[in-house]
BALOSE-423001 format. One record per residue: residue number from 1; residue in one letter; chain; x, y, z of N, C-alpha, C, O in turn. Coordinates in Angstrom, 2 decimals. Layout:
<recs>
   num   residu   chaine       nc1       nc2       nc3      cac1      cac2      cac3       cc1       cc2       cc3       oc1       oc2       oc3
   NUM        A        A         X         Y         Z         X         Y         Z         X         Y         Z         X         Y         Z
...
</recs>
This chain:
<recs>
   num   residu   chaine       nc1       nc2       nc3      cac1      cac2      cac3       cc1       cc2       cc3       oc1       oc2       oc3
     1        X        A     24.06      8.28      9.72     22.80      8.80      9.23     22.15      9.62     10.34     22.18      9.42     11.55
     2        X        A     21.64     10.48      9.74     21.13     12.09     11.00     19.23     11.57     10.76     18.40     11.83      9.89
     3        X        A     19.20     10.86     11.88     17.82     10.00     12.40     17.08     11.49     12.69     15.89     11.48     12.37
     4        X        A     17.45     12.44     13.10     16.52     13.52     13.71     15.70     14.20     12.32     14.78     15.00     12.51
     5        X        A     16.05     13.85     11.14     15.73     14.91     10.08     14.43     13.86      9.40     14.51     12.76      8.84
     6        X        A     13.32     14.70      9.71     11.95     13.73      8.65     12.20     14.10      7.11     11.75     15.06      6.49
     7        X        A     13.31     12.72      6.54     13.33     12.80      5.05     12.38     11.71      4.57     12.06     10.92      5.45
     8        X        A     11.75     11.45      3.13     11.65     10.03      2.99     12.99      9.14      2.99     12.67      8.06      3.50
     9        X        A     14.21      9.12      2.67     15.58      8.16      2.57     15.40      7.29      4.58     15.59      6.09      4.79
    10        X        A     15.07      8.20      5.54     15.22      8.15      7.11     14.05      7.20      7.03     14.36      6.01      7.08
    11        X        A     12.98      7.43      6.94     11.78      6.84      6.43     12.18      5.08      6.15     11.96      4.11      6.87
    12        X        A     12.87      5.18      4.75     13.12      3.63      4.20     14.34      3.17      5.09     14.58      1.97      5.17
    13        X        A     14.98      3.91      5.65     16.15      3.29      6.10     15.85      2.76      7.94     16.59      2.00      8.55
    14        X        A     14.65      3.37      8.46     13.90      2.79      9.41     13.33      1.97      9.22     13.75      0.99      9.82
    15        X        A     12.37      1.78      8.57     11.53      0.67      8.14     12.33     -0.71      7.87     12.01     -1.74      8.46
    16        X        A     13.52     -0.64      6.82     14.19     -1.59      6.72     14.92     -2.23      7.80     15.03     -3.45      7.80
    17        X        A     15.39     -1.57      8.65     16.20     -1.47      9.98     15.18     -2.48     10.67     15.39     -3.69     10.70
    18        X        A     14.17     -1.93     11.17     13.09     -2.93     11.67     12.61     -4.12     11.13     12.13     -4.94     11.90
    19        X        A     12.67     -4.40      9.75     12.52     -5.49      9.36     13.45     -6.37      9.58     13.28     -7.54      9.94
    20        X        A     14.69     -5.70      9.29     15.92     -6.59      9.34     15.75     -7.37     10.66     15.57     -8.58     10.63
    21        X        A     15.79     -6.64     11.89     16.09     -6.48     13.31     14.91     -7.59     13.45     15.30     -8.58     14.06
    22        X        A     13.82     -7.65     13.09     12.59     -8.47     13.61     12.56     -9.80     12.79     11.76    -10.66     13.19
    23        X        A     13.48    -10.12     11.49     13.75    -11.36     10.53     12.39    -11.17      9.80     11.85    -12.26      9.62
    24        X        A     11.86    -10.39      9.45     10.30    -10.22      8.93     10.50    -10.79      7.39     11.19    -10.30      6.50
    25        X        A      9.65    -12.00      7.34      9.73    -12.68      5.88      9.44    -11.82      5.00     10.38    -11.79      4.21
    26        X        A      8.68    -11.12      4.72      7.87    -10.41      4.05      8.25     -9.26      3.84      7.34     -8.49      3.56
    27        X        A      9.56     -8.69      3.86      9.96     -7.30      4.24      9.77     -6.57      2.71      9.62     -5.35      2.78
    28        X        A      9.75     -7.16      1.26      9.02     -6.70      0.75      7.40     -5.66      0.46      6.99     -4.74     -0.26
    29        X        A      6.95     -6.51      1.48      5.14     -5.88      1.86      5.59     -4.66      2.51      5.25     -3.73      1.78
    30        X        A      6.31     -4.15      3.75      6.71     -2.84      4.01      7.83     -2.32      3.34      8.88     -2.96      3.35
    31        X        A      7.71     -0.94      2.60      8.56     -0.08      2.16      8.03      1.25      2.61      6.87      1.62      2.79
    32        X        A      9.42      2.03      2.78      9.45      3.21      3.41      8.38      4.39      2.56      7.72      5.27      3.12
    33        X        A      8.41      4.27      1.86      7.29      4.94      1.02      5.58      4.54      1.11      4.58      4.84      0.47
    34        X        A      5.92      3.64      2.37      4.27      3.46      2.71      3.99      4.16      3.70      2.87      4.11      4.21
    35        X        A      5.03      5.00      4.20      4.46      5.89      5.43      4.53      7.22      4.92      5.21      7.51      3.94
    36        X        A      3.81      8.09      5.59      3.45      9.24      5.38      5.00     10.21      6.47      5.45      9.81      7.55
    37        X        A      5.38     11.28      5.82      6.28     12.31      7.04      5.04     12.62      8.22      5.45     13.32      9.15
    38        X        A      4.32     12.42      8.28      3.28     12.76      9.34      3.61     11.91     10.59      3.66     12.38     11.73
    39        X        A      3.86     10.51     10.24      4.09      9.67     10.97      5.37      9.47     11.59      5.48      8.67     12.52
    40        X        A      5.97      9.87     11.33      7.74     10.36     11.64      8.10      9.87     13.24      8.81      8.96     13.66
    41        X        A      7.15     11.04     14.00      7.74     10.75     15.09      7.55      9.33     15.99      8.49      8.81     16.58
    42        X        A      6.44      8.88     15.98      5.78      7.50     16.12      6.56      6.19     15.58      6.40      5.11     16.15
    43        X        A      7.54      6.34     14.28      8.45      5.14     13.63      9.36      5.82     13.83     10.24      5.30     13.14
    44        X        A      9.79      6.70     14.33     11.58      7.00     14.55     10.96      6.16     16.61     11.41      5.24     17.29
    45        X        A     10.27      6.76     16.73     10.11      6.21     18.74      9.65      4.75     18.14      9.77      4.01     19.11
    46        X        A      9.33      4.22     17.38      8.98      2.45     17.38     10.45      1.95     17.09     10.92      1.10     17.84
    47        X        A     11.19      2.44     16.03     12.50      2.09     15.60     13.69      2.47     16.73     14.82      1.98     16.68
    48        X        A     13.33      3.26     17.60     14.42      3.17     18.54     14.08      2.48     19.91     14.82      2.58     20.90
    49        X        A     12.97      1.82     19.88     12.81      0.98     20.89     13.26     -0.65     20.00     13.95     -1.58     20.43
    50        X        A     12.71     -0.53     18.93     13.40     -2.23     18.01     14.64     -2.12     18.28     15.08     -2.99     19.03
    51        X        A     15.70     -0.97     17.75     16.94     -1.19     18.12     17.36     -1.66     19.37     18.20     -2.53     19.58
    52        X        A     16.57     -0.87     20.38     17.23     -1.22     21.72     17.47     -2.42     22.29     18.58     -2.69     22.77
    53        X        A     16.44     -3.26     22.31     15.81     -4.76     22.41     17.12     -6.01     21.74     17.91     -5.52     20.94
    54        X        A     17.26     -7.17     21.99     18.25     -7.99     21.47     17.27     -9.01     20.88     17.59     -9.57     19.84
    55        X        A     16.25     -9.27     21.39     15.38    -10.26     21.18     14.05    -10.07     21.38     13.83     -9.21     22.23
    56        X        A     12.84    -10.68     20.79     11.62    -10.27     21.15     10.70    -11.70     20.82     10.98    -12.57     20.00
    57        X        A      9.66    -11.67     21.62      8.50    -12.39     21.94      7.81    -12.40     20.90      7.77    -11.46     20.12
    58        X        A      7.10    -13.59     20.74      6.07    -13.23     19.25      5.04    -12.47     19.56      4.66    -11.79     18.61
    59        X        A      4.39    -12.33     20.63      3.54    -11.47     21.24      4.40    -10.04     20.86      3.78     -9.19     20.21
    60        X        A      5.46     -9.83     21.15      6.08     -8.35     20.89      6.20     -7.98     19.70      6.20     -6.78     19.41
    61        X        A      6.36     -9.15     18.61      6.42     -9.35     17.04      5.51     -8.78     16.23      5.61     -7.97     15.31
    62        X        A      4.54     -9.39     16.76      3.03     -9.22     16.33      2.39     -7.86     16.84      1.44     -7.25     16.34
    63        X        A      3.23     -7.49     18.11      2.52     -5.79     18.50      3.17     -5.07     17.25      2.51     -4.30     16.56
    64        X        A      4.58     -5.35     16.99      5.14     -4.29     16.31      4.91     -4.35     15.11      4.93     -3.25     14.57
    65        X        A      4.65     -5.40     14.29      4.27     -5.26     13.18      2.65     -4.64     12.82      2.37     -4.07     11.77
    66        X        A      1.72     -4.89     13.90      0.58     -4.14     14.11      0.77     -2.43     13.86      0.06     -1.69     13.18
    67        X        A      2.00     -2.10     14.66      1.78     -0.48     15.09      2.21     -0.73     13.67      1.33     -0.93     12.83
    68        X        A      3.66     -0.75     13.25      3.63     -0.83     11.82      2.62     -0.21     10.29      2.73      0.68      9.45
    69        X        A      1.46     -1.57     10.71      0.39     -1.60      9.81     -0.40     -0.47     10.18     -0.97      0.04      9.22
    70        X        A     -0.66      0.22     11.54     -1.51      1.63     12.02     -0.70      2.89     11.27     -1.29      3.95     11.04
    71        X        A      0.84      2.65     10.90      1.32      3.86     10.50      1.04      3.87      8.95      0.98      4.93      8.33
    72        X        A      0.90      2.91      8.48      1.30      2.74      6.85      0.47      4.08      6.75      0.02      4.55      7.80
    73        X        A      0.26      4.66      5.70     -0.73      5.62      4.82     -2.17      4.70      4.66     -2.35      3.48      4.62
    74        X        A     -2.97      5.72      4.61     -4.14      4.81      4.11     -4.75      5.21      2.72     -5.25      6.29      2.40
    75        X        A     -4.59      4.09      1.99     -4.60      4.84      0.28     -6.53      4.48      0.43     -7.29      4.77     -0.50
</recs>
């Protein structure tokens, strides 16, 4: 998958990626269609720091699901 291109499909397939990667119960509540292409570059740089990582802190849990919630759209 070509990560450089702001589609919505890159969009859901990040978002999910991060959920997976973080065991997020709830991965229902985020879908890729809650972010805006505006936000692109900010969740492709959050999603390639989740990938990088093997493990994370709940303190780190809780940051990332925060930035997360700052990207959603605001309806």
């Amino acid at each position: 998958m070509d990560l450089s291109k702001n589609t919505p499909e890159n969009i859901e397939f990040m978002v999910n990626a991060i959920s997976e990667k973080l065991r997020m119960l709830n991965i229902g509540a985020i879908k890729g269609s809650a972010f805006d292409e505006e936000t692109y570059e900010d969740l492709k740089y959050l999603y390639d720091m989740v990938m990088k990582k093997d493990s994370f802190s709940p303190s780190e849990m809780q940051a990332i699901a925060e930035e997360l919630g700052s990207l959603r759209k605001r309806v």
